[in-house]
C-alpha positions as CSV (number, residue, x, y, z in Angstrom):
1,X,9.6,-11.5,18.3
2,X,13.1,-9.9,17.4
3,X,14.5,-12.3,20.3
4,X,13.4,-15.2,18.7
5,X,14.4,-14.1,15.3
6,X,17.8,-13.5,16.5
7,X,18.0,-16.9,17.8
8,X,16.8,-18.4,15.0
9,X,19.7,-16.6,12.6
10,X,21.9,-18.0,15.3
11,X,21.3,-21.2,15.3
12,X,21.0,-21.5,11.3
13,X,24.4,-20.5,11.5
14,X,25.2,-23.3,13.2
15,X,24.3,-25.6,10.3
16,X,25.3,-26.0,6.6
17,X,23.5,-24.0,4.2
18,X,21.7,-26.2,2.1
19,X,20.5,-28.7,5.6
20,X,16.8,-29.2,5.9
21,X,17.7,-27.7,9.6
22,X,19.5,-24.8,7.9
23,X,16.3,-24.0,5.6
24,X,14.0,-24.6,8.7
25,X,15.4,-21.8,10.3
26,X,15.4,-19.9,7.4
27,X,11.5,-20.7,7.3
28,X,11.1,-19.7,11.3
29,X,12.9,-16.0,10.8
30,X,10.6,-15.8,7.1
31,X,7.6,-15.9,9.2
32,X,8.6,-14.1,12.0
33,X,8.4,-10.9,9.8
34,X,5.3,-12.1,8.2
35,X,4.1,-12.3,11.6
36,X,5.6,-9.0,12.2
37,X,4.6,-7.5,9.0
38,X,0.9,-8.4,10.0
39,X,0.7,-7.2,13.9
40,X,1.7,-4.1,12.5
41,X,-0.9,-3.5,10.0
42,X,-3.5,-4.7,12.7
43,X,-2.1,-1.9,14.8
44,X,-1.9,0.6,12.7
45,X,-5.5,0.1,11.5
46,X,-6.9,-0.3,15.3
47,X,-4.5,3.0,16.4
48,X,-4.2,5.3,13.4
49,X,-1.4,7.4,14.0
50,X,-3.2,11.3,14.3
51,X,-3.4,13.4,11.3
52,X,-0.2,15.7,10.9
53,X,-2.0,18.6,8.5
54,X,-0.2,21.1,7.0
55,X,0.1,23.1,3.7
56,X,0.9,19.4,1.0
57,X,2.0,19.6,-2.6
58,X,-0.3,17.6,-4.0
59,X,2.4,16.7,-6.6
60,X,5.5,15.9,-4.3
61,X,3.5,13.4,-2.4
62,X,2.9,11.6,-5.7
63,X,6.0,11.8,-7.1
64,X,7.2,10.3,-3.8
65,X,4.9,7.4,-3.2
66,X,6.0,7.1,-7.4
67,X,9.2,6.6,-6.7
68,X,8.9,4.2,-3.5
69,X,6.9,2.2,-5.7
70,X,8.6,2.0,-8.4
71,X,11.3,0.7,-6.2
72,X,9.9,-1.5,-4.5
73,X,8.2,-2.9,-7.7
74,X,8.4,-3.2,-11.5
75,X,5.8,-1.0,-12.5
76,X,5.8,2.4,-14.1
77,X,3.8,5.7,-12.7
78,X,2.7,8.3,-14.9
79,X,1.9,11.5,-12.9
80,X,2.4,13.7,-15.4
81,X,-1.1,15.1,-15.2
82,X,-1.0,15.9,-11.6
83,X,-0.5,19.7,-11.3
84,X,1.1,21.3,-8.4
85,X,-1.8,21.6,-6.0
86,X,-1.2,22.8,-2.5
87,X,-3.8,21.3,-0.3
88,X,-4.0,21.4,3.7
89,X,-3.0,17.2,4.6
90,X,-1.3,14.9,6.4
91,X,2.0,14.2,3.1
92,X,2.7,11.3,4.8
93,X,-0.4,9.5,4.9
94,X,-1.1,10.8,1.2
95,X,1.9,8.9,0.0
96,X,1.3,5.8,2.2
97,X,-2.1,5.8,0.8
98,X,-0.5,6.5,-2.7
99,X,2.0,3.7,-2.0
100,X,-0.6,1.3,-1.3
101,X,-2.3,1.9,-4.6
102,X,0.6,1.7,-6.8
103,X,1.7,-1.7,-5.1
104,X,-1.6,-3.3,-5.1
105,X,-2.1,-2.4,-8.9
106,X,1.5,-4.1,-9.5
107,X,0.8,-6.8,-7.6
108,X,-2.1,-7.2,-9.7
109,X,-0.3,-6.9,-12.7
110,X,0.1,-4.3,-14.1
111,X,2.6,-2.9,-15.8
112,X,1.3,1.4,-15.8
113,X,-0.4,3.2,-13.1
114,X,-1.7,6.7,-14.4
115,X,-2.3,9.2,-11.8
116,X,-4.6,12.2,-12.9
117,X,-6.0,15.3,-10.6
118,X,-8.3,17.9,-11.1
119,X,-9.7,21.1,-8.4
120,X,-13.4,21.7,-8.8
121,X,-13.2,25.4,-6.2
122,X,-11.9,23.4,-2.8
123,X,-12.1,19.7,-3.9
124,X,-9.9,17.8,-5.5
125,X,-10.4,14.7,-6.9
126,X,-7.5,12.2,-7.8
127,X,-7.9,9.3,-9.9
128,X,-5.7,6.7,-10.4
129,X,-6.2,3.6,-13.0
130,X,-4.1,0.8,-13.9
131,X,-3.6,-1.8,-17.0
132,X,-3.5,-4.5,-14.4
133,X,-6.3,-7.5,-13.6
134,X,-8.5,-5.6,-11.9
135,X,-11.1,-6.2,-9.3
136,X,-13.6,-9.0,-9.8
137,X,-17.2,-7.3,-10.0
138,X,-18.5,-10.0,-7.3
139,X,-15.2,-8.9,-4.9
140,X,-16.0,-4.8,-5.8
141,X,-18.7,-4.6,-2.7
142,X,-16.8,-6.2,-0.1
143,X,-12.4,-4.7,-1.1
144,X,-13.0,-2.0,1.8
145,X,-14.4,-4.2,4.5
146,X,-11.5,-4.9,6.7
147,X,-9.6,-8.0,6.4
148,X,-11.6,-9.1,3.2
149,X,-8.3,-10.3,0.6
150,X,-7.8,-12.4,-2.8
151,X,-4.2,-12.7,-2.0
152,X,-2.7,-15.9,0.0
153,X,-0.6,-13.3,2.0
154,X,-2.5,-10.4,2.2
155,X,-4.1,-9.0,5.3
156,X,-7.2,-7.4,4.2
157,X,-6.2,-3.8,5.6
158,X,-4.6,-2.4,2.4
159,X,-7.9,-0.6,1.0
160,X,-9.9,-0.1,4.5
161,X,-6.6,1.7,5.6
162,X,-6.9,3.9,2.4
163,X,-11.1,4.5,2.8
164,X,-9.8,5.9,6.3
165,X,-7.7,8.1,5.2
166,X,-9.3,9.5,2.0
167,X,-12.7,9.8,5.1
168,X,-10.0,11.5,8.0
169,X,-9.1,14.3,5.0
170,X,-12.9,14.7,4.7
171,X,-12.9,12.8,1.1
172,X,-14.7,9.8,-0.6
173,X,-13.2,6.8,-2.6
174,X,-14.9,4.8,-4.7
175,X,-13.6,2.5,-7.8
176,X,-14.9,2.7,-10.9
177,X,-14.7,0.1,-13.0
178,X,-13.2,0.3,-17.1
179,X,-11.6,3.6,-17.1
180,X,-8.5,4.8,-18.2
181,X,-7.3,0.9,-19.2
């Protein structure tokens, strides 16, 4: 696909900006890395990448997913209430899964994403509520079944990526509906 990528930013260059062919290839090389954006997601979710465990601060992997998010979107997270646990996992798949959560609940629209912890002996439990839209109670059953979306350009992986990971860290997730709005 990067081969004909390349050859479509080629050829656009070979036309005027502002050209119906000039915007067509613009279109071919958009979709392209929708198209990329997708296989990649599919794989990921048919070949996870194995678990990398190791002694995690709970708190560094949120305040880095935090600030990828915040980044990559205009939405504030509030982590304040997340102590520094230490917890045997995989960090990088915590903040993916972190990441995912703070961009869906942007994407949704909201505004503030508060993340809140607490250890009960070995468990800890980490919630995470948003001032955003949230989920439609008819949608609520079905948001971690794979490739189930509202969006136009979603691909349905988003949450059933993050049931597997909470499951591969021996966890549970579970939305509840109301709180912390």
């Amino acid at each position: 696909s990067q081969v004909i990528r390349a050859s479509a930013s080629m050829v656009q260059e070979s036309f005027d900006e502002g050209t119906d062919d000039h915007r067509a290839c613009g279109m071919i090389t958009d979709e392209i890395d929708r198209l990329d954006g997708l296989i990649g997601a599919l794989l990921a979710f048919a070949r996870p990448a194995p678990m990398q465990l190791s002694q995690t601060s709970l708190s560094a992997v949120v305040r880095r997913a935090m600030t990828l998010a915040m980044e990559a979107r205009d939405v504030h997270v509030d982590a304040d209430a997340v102590p520094d646990e230490s917890l045997r996992a995989d960090g990088d798949l915590l903040t993916q899964l972190l990441f995912g959560f703070f961009v869906n609940a942007a994407e949704a629209g909201a505004r503030t994403v508060a993340v809140r912890s607490a250890r009960a002996g070995s468990e800890i439990t980490l919630e995470i509520a948003d001032d955003g839209a949230g989920i439609a109670l008819e949608d609520e059953a079905r948001v971690f079944e794979p490739f189930f979306t509202t969006k136009d350009t979603g691909t349905g992986l988003g949450l059933p990526m993050a049931a597997r990971i909470v499951g591969a860290h021996g966890g549970h997730i579970e939305i509840v509906q109301g709180r912390g709005r």
